[in-house]
LUMTORVO-562343 format. One record per residue (C-alpha): residue number from 1; x, y, z; residue in one letter. Coordinates in Angstrom, 2 decimals, m for minus. Each point is the difference from the previous one (the first is absolute). Example, Ala and Ser with C-alpha at 12.3 -4.5 7.8 and 13.67 -1.06 7.14 Angstrom:
REM residues 2
(1 (12.30 m4.50 7.80) 'A');
(2 (1.37 3.44 m0.66) 'S');
//
This chain:
REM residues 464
(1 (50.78 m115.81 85.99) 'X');
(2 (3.24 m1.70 1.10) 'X');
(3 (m0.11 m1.67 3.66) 'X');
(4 (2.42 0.78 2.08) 'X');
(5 (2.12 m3.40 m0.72) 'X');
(6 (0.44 1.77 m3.44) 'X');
(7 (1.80 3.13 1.43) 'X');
(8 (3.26 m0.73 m0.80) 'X');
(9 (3.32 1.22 m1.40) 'X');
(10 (m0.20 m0.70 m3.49) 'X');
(11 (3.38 m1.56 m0.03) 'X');
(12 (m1.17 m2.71 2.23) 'X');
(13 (m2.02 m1.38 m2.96) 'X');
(14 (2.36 0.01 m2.78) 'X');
(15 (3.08 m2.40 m0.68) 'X');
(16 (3.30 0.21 1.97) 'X');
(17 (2.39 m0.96 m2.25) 'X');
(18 (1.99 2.18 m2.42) 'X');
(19 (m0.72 3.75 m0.42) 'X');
(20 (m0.68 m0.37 m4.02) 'X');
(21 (m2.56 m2.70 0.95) 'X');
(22 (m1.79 2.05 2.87) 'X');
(23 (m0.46 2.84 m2.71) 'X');
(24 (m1.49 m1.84 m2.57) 'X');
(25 (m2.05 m1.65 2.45) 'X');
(26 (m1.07 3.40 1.27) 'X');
(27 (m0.93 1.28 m3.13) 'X');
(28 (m1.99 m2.95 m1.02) 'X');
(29 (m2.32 0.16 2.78) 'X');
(30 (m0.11 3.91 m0.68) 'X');
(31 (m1.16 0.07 m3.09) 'X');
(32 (m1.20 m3.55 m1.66) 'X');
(33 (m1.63 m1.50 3.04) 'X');
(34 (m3.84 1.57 0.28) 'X');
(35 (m1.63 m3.02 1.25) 'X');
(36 (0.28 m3.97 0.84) 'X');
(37 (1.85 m1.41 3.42) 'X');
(38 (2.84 2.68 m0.53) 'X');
(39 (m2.56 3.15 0.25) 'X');
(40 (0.52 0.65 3.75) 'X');
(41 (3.90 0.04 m0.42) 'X');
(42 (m0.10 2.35 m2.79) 'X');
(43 (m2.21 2.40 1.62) 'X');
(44 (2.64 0.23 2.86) 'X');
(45 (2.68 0.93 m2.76) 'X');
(46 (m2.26 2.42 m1.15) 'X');
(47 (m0.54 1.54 3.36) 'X');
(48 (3.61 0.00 0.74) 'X');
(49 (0.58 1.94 m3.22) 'X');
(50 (m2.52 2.73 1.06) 'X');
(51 (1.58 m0.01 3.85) 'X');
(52 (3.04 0.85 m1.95) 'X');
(53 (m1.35 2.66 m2.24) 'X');
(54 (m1.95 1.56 3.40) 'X');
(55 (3.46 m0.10 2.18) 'X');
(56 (1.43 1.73 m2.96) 'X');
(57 (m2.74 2.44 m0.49) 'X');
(58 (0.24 0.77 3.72) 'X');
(59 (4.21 0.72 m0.78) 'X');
(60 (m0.77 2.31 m2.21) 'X');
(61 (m3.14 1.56 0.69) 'X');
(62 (2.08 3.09 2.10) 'X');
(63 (2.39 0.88 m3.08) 'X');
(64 (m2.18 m0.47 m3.26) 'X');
(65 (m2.91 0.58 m1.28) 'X');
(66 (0.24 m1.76 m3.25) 'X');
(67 (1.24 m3.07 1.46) 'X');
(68 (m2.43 m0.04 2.26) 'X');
(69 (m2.57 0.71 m2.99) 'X');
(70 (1.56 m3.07 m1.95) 'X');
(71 (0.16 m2.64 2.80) 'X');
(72 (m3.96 0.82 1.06) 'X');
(73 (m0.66 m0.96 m3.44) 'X');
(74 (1.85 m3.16 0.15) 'X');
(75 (m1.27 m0.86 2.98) 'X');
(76 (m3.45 0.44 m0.83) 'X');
(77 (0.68 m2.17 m3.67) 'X');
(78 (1.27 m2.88 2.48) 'X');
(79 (m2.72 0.22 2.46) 'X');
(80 (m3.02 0.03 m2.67) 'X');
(81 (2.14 m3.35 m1.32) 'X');
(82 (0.27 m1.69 3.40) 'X');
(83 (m3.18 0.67 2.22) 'X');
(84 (m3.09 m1.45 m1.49) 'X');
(85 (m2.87 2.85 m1.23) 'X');
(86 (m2.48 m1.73 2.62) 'X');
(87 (2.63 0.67 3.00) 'X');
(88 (m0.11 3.39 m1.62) 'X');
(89 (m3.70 0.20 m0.05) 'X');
(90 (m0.01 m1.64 3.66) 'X');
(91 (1.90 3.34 1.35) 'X');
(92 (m2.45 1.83 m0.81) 'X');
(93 (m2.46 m1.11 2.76) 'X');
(94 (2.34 2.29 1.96) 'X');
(95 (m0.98 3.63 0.72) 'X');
(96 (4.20 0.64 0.43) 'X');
(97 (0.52 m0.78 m4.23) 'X');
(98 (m3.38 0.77 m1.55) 'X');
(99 (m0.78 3.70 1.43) 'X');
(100 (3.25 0.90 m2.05) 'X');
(101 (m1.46 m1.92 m3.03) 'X');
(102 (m2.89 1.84 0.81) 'X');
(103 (1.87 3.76 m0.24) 'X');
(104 (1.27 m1.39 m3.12) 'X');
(105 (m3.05 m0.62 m1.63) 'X');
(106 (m1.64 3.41 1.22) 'X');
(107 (3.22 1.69 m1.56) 'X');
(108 (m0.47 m2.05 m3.31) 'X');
(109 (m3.80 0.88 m0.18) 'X');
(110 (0.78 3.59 0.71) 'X');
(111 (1.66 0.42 m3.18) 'X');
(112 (m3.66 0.32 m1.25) 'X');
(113 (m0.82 2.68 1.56) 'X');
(114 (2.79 2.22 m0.16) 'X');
(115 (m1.30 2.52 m2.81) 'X');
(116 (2.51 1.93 m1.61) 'X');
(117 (2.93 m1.62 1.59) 'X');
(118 (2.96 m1.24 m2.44) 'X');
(119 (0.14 m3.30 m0.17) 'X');
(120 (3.82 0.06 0.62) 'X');
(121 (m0.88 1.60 3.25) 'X');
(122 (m2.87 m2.66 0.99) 'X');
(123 (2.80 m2.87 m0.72) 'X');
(124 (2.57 1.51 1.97) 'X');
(125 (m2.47 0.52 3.21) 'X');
(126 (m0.88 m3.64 m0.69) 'X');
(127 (3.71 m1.15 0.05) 'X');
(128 (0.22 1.21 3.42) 'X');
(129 (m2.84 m1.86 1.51) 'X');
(130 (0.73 m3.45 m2.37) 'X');
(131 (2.65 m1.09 2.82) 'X');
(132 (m2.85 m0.89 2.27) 'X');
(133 (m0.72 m2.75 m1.81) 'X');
(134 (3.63 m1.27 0.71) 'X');
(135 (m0.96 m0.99 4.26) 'X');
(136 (m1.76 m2.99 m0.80) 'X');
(137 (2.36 m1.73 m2.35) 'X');
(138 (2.72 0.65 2.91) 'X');
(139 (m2.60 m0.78 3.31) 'X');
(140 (m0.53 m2.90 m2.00) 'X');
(141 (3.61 m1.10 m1.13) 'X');
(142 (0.66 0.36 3.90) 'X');
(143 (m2.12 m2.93 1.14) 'X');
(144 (2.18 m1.63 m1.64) 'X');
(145 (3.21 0.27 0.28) 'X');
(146 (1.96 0.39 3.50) 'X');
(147 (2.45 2.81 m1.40) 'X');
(148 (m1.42 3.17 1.32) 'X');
(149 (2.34 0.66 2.97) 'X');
(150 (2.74 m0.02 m2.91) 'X');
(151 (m1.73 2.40 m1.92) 'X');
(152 (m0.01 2.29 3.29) 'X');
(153 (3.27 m0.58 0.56) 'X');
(154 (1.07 0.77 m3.65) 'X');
(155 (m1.87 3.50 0.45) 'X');
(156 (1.62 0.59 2.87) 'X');
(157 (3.60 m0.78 m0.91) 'X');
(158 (m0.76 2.34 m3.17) 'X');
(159 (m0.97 2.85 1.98) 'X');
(160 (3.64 m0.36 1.77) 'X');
(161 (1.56 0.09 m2.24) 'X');
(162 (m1.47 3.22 m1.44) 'X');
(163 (m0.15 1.20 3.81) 'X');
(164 (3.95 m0.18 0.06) 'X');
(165 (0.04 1.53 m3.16) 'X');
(166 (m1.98 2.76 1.32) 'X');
(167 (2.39 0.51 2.50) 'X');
(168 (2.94 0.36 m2.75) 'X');
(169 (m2.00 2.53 m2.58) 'X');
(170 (m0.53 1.93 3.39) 'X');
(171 (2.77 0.54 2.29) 'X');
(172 (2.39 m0.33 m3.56) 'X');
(173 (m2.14 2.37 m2.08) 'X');
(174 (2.37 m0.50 m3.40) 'X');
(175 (m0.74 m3.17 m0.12) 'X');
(176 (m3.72 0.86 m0.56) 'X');
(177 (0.87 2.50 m2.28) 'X');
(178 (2.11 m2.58 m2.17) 'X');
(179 (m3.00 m1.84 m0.31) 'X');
(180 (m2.68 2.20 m0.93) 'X');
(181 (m1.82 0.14 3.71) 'X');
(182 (m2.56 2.41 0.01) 'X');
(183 (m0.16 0.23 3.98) 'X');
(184 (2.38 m0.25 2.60) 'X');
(185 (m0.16 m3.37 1.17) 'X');
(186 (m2.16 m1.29 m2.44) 'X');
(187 (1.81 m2.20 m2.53) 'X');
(188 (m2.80 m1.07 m1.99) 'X');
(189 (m3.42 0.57 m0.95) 'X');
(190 (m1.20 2.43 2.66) 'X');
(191 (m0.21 1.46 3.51) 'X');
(192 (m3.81 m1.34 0.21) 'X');
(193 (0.30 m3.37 m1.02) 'X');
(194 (3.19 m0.65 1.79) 'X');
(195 (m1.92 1.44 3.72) 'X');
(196 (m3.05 m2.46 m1.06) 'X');
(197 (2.64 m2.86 m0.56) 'X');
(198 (1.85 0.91 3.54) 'X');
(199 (m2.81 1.11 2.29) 'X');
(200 (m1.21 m3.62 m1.24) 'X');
(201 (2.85 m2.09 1.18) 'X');
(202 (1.29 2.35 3.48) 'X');
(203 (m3.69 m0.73 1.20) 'X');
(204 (m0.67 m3.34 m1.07) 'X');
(205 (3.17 m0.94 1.44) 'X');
(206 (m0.70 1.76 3.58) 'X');
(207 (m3.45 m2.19 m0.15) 'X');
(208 (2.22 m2.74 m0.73) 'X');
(209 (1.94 0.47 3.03) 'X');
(210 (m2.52 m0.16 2.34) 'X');
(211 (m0.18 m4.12 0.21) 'X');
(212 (3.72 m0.53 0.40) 'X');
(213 (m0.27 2.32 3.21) 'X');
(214 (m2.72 m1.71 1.45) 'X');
(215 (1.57 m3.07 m0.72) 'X');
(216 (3.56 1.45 1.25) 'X');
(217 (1.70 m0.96 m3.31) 'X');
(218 (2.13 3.58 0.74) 'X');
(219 (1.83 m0.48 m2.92) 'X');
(220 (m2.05 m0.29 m2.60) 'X');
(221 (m1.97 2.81 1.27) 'X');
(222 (3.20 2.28 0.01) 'X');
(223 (0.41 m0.56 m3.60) 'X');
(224 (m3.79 m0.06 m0.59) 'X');
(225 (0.03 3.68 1.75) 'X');
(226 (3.44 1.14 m1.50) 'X');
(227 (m1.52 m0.67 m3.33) 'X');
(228 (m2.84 2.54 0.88) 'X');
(229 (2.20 2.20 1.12) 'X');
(230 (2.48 0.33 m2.88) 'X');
(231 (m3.11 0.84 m2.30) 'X');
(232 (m1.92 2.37 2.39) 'X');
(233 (3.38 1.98 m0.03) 'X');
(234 (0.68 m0.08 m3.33) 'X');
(235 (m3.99 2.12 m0.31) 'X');
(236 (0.96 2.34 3.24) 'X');
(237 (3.06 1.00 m1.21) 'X');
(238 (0.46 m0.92 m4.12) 'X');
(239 (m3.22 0.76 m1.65) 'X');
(240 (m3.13 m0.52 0.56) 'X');
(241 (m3.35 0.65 m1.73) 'X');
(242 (m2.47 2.13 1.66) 'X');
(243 (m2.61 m2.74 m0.24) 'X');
(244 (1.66 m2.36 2.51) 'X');
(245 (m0.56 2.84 2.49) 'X');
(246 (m3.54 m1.01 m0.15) 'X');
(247 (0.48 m3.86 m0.80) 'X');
(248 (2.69 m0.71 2.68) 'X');
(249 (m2.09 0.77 3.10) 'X');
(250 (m3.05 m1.46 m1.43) 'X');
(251 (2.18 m3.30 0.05) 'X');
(252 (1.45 0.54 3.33) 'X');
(253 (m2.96 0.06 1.13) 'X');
(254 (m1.34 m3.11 m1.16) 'X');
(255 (3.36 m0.97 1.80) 'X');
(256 (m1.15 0.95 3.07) 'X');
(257 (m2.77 m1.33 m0.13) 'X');
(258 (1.41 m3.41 m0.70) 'X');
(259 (2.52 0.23 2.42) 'X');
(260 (m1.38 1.47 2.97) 'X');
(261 (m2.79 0.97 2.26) 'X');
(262 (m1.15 1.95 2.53) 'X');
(263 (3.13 2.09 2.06) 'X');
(264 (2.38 m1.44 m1.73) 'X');
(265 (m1.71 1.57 m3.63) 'X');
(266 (m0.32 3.28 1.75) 'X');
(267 (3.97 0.26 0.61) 'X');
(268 (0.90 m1.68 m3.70) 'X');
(269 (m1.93 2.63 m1.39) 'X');
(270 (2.06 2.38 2.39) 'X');
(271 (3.29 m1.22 m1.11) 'X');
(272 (m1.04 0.23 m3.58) 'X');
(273 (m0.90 3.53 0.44) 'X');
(274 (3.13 0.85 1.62) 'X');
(275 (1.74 m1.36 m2.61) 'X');
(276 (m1.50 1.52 m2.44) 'X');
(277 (0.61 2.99 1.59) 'X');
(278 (3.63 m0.42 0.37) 'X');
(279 (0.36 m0.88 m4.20) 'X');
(280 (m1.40 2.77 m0.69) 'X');
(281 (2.14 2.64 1.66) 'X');
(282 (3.19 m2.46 m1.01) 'X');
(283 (m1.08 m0.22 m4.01) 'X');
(284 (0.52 2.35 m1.81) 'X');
(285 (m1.90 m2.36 m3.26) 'X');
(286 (m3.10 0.23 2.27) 'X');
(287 (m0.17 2.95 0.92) 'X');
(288 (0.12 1.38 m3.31) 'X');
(289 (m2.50 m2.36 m1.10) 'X');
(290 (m2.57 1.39 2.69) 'X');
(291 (1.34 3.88 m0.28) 'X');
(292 (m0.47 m0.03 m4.03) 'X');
(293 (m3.67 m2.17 0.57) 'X');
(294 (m1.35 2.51 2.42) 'X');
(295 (0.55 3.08 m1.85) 'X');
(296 (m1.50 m1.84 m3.40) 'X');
(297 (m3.44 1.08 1.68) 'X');
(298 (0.80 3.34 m0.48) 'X');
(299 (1.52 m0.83 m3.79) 'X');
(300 (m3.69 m0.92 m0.23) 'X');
(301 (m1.33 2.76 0.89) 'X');
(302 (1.80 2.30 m2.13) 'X');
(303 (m0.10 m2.40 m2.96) 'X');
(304 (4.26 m0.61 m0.06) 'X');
(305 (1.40 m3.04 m1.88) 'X');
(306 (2.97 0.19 2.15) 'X');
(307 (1.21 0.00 3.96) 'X');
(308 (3.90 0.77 0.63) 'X');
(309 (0.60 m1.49 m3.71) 'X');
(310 (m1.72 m2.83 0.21) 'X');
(311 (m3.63 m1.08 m1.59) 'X');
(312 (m2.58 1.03 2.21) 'X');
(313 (m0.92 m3.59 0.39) 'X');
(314 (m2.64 0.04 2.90) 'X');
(315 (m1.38 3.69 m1.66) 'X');
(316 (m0.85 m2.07 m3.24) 'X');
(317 (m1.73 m2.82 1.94) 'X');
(318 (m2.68 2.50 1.89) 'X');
(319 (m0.60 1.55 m3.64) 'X');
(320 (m0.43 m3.37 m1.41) 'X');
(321 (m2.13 m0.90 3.19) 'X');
(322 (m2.37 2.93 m0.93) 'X');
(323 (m0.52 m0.75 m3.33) 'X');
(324 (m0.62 m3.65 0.37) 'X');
(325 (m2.72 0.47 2.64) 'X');
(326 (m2.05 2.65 m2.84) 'X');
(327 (0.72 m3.41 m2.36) 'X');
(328 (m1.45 m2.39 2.00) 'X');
(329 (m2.65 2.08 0.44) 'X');
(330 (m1.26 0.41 m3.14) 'X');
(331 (m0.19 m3.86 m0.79) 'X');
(332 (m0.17 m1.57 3.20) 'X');
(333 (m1.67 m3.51 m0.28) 'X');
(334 (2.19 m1.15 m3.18) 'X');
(335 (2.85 2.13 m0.60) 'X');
(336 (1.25 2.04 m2.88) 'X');
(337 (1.21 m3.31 m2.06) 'X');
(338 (3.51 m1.77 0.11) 'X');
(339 (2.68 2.70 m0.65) 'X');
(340 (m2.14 2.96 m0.02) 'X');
(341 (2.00 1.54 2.76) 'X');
(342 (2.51 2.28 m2.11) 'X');
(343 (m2.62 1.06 m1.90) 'X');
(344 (m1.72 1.47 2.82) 'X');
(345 (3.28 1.54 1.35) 'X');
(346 (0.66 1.04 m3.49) 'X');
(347 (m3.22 1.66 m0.71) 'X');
(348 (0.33 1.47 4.19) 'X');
(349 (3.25 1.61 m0.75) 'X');
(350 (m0.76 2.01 m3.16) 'X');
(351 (1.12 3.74 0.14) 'X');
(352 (1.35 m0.84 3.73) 'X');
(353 (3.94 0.87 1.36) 'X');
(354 (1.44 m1.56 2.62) 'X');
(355 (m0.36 m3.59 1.86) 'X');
(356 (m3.78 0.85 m1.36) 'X');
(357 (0.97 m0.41 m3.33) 'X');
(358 (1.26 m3.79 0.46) 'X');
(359 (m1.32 m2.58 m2.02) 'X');
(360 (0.62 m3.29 1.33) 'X');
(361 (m1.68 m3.59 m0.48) 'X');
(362 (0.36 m0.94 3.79) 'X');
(363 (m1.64 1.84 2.48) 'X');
(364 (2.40 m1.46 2.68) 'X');
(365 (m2.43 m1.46 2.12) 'X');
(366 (m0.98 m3.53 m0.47) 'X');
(367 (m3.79 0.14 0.85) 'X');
(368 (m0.37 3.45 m2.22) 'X');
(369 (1.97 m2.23 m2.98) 'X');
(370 (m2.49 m2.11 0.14) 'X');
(371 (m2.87 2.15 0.93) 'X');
(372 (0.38 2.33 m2.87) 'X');
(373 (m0.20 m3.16 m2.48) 'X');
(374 (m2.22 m2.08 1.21) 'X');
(375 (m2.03 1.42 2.18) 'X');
(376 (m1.49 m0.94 3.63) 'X');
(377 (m0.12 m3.44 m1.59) 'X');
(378 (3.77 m0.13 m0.27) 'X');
(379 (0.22 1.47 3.32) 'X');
(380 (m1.66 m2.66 1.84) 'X');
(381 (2.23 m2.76 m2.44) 'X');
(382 (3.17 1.67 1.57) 'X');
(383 (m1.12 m0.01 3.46) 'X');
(384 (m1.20 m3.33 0.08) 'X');
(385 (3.61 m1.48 m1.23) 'X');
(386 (1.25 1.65 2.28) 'X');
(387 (m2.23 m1.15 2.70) 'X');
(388 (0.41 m3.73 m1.05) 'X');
(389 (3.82 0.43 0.10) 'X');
(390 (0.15 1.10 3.27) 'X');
(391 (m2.26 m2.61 1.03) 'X');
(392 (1.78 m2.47 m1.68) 'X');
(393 (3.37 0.73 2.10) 'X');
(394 (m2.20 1.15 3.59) 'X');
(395 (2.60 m2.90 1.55) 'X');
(396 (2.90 2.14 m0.76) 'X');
(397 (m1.17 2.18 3.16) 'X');
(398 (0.23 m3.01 2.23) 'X');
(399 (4.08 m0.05 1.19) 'X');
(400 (m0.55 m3.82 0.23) 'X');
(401 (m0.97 m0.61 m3.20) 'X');
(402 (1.35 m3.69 m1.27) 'X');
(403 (0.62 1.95 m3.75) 'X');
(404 (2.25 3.41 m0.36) 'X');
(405 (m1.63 0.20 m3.22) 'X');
(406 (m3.27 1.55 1.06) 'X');
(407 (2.27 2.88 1.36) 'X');
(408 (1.78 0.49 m2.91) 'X');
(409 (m3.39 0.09 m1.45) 'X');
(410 (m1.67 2.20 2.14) 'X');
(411 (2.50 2.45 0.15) 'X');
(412 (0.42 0.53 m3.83) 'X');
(413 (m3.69 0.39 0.23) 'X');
(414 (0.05 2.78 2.74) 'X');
(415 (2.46 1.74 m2.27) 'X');
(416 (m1.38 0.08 m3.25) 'X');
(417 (m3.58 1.23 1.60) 'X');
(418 (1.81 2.72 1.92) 'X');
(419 (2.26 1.07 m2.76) 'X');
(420 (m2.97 0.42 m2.55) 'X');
(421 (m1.07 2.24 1.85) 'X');
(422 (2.55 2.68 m2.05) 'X');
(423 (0.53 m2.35 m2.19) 'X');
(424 (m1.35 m2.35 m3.17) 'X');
(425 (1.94 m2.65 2.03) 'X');
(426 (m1.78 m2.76 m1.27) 'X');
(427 (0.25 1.25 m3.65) 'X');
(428 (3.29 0.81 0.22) 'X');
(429 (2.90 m2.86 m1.48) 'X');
(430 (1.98 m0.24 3.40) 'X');
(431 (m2.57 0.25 2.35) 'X');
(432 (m2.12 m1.48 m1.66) 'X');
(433 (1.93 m3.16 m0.82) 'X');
(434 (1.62 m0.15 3.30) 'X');
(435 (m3.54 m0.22 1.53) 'X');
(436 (m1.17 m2.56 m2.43) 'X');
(437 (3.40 m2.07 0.28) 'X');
(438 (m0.64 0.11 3.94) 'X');
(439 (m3.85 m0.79 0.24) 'X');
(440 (0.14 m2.52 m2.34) 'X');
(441 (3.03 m2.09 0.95) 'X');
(442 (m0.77 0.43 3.85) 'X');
(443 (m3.55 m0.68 m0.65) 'X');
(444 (0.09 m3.12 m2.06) 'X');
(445 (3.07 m1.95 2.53) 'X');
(446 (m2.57 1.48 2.76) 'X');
(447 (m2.53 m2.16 m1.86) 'X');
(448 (2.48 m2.90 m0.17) 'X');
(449 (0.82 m0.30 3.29) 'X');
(450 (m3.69 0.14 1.10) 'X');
(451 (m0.64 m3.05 m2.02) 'X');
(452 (3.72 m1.26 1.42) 'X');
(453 (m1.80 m0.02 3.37) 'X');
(454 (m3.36 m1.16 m1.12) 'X');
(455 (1.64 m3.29 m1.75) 'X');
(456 (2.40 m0.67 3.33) 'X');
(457 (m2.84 0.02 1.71) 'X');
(458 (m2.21 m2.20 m2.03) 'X');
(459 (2.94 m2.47 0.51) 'X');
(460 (0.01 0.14 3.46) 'X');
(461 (m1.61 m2.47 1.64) 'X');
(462 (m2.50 1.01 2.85) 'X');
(463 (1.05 m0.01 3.47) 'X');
(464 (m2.94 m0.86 1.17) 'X');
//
């Protein structure tokens, strides 16, 4: 591991004369020097390389999916190259980076047992669990470098970007048409992984603005809270998926709890609710979302694939619901095998009509994803990485924490447990990679900071 002498901007170790010379330089120690005297100062290049590819991973991560795709892989090929396999192998005393290992494994083993399952179908069920196995290259990579708050702030200036061009798509409606937008004020991808990506930042950033009023820096806490409030709007009014209506509070909540106790918790929680209140009867985008999801319970009961023209969204998730529960029943302890869950809608929905006749390979619910694989076994696996994860950031509740990083954390957490709950969340690309991306950077410069403060204090000499 590199001491904390060695954390330092790689330019600071290369020559300062002409540009031509500081390249070649550069790429020397990137790829010729392995070992000798020169070793440490090539391993910085290296790390500044991947910094690079992470701060441009986190640029693009909100507008493409295959760049994201192609700069994991990079990323990964430079990381296997530049941390030694026994710092690798050292991670995985951690409960944080091996549980997912673990799920990994369980989903690689359960390819066994999944009789009669296609074995393009096992593979693709496999592909979406194989990006666990991505956390502890980056909770790793994180110790060592002192670049996360740039990756943050890369994410975040992304997501601006795409929030203003929210705005334009939706109060300019041709312009979305003249690209191809497939909802109003949704530019890209779609409505559910631009909420995740919002709901993210407008809370993080309200947690964030917490210290600077307690420590009376008013304006940075205007901006921090402006921030919020630019992308809370954006979901009252804009778009919004129906998931944050169960996400959102669940995070406000842990807000509250950070922030305040006692009376003053009592009349937060007041003012939340009233302003709640007051967006609904003001938004016309939420109160359509609530109006279309409470009559999908009767689209359930009569077996429609449609409320007021649109896919009976919430109908389809208490039908998948039902038959998931009858799946995990019938192989409880081990699970049906890795992809077996289309087959078992498949075989479910013969000779059916409506939302009953649906065959789908995601039951929309993380724990019955799982469940219906791999059993109580990978049940227990998905709880416990949970668990660890929000044990690992259980600082981010304390307002006075020395790191913002085990809010950010802890939040993305709290949202990807609550949104699984009607959703694959941790399965799916977005979500899934967002939560990944945010445990693992946060985590590892957690980590590094820790060890920070254990080697300043080492070095101090006692008072007494």
């Amino acid at each position: 591991m590199l001491r904390k002498s060695e954390h330092r901007d790689v330019s600071e170790t290369l020559p300062k004369n002409s540009s031509a010379i500081w390249l070649v330089e550069w790429l020397r120690l990137l790829f010729l020097v392995w070992n000798g005297p020169e070793a440490p100062r090539a391993q910085l290049v290296r790390i500044g390389l991947i910094d690079f590819f992470i701060v441009t991973l986190a640029v693009a991560f909100p507008w493409s999916t295959t760049a994201t795709t192609g700069l994991v892989l990079a990323i990964l090929l430079m990381m296997l190259i530049t941390h030694a396999p026994r710092a690798m192998i050292d991670e995985l005393k951690r409960p944080a980076c091996v549980l997912p290992i673990a799920l990994v494994g369980l989903a690689v083993v359960g390819t066994a047992w999944a009789s009669g399952v296609p074995w393009s179908d096992r593979l693709h069920a496999l592909e979406k669990v194989l990006k666990l196995l991505w956390l502890l290259p980056f909770f790793l990579h994180f110790q060592r470098t002192s670049h996360a708050t740039s990756v943050f702030v890369a994410f975040v200036a992304s997501n601006l970007v795409l929030l203003a061009f929210s705005y334009l798509v939706f109060l300019w409606p041709e312009v979305g048409a003249a690209i191809g937008a497939k909802e109003s004020g949704v530019p890209l991808k779609n409505y559910i992984d631009q909420s995740q990506a919002f709901a993210f930042i407008a809370v993080v950033f309200l947690g964030l603005a917490a210290e600077p009023l307690r420590t009376r820096q008013r304006g940075k806490a205007i901006a921090l809270v402006a921030v919020s409030a630019a992308f809370f709007a954006n979901l009252a009014f804009v778009n919004i998926a129906r998931t944050a209506l169960l996400y959102i509070p669940a995070m406000l909540g842990v807000l509250l709890v950070r922030n305040a106790r006692g009376w003053l918790s009592l009349f937060l929680f007041a003012g939340i609710c009233i302003l709640t209140a007051w967006l609904l009867a003001m938004s016309p985008n939420l109160q359509s979302k609530v109006s279309r999801l409470l009559k999908e319970t009767d689209a359930f009961q009569a077996n429609a694939i449609t409320v007021d023209g649109y896919p009976a969204g919430g109908a389809e998730r208490l039908e998948f619901w039902r038959k998931s529960i009858d799946f995990v029943r019938s192989a409880p302890i081990f699970g049906h095998g890795t992809g077996s869950t289309k087959g078992l809608f498949s075989a479910e929905a013969a000779g059916k009509t409506g939302i009953m006749a649906k065959v789908v390979d995601n039951p929309h619910n993380q724990t019955l994803a799982v469940t219906i694989q791999w059993g109580a076994v990978g049940c227990i696996l998905l709880y416990a990485i949970w668990g660890v994860h929000l044990w690992l950031f259980r600082d981010g509740l304390e307002v006075s924490s020395v790191s913002p990083f085990a809010w950010i954390g802890l939040v993305a957490v709290v949202q990807n447990i609550v949104s699984s709950l009607v959703n694959s969340h941790l399965f799916d690309f977005y979500q899934g990679w967002l939560y990944l991306l945010a445990v693992g950077i946060a985590g590892g410069q957690l980590q590094r900071e820790k060890l920070d403060t254990e080697h300043r204090e080492l070095q101090t000499p006692d008072a007494q």
